[in-house]
Backbone as CSV, one residue per row, in Angstrom:
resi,resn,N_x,N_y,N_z,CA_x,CA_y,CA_z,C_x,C_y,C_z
1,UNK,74.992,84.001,58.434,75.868,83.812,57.305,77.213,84.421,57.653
2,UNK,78.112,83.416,57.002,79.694,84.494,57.637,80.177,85.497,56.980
3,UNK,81.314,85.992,57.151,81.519,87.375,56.179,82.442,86.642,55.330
4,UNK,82.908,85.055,55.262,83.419,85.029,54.312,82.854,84.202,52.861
5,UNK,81.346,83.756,53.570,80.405,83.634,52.655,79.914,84.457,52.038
6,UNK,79.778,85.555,52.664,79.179,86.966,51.809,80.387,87.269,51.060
7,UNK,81.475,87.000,51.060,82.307,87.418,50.009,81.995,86.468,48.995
8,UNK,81.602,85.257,48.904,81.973,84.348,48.276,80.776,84.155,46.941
9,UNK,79.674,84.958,47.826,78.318,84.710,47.025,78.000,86.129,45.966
10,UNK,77.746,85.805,45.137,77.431,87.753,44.307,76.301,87.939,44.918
11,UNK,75.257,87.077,45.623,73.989,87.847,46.576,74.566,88.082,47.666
12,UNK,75.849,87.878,48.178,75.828,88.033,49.513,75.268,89.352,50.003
13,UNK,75.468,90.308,50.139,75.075,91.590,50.852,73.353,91.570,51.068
14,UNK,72.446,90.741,50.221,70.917,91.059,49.901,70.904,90.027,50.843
15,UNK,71.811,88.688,50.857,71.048,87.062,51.728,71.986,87.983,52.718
16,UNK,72.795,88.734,53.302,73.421,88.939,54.598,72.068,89.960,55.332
17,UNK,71.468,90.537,54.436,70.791,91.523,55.027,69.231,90.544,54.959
18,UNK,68.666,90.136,54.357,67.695,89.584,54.600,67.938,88.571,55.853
19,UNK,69.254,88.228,55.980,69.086,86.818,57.439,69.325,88.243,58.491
20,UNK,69.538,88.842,58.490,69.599,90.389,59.695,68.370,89.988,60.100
21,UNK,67.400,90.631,58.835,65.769,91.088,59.034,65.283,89.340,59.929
22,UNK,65.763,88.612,59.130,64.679,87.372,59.510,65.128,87.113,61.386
23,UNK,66.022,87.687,61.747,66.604,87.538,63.044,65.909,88.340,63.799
24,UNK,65.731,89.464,63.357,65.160,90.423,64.086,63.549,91.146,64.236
25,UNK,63.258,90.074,63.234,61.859,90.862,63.103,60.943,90.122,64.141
26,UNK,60.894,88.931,64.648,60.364,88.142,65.900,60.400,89.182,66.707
27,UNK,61.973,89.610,67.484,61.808,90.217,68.885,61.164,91.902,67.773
28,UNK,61.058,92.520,67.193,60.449,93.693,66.789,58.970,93.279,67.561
29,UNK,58.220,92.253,66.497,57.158,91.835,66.622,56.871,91.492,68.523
30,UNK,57.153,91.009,68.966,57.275,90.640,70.270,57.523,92.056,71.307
31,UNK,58.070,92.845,70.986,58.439,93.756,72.149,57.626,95.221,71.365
32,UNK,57.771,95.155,70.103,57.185,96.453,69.767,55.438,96.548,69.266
33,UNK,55.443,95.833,68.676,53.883,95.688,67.811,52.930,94.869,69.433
34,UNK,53.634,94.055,69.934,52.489,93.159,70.800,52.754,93.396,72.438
35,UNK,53.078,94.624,72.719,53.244,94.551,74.162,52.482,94.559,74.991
36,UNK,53.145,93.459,75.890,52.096,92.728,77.289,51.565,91.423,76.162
37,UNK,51.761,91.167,75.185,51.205,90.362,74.732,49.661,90.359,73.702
38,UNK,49.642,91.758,74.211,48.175,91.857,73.603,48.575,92.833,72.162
39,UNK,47.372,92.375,71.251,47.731,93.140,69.842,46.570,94.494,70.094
40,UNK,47.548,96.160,70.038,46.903,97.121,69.841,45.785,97.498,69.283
41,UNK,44.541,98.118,69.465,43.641,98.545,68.552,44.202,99.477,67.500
42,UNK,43.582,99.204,66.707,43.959,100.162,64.837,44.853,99.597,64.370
43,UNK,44.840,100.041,63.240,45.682,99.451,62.103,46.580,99.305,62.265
44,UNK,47.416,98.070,61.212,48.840,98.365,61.352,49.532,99.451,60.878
45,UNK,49.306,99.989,59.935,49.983,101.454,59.227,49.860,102.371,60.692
46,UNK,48.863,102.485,61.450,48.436,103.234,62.833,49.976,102.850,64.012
47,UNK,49.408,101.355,64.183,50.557,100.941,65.027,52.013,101.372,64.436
48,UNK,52.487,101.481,63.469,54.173,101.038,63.147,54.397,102.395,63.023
49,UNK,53.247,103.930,62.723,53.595,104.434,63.203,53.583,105.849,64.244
50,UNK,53.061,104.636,64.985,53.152,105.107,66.340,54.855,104.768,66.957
51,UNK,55.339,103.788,66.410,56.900,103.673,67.062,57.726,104.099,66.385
52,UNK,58.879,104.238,67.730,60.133,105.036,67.281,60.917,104.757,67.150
53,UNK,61.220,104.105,65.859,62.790,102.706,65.753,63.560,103.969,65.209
């Protein structure tokens, strides 16, 4: 979204920050939760925190 759409919209700041998350949560998922590809033993509450964002 551009910054002069986020001016333009009264959600902008919530749809600027939710298209952040939706960008970024793949490579999270991909490099942090599943590395080597394989999904960790234990929970997720276990896994997320075990990392150090």
């Amino acid at each position: 979204m551009s910054p002069s759409r986020v001016r333009r919209c009264p959600h902008g700041p919530a749809l600027l920050a939710a298209d952040r998350i939706a960008q970024s949560m793949p490579q999270a998922v991909d490099r942090r939760l599943t590395p080597g590809g394989e999904i960790p033993s234990g929970s997720i509450e276990d896994i997320i925190r075990q990392q150090q964002f």
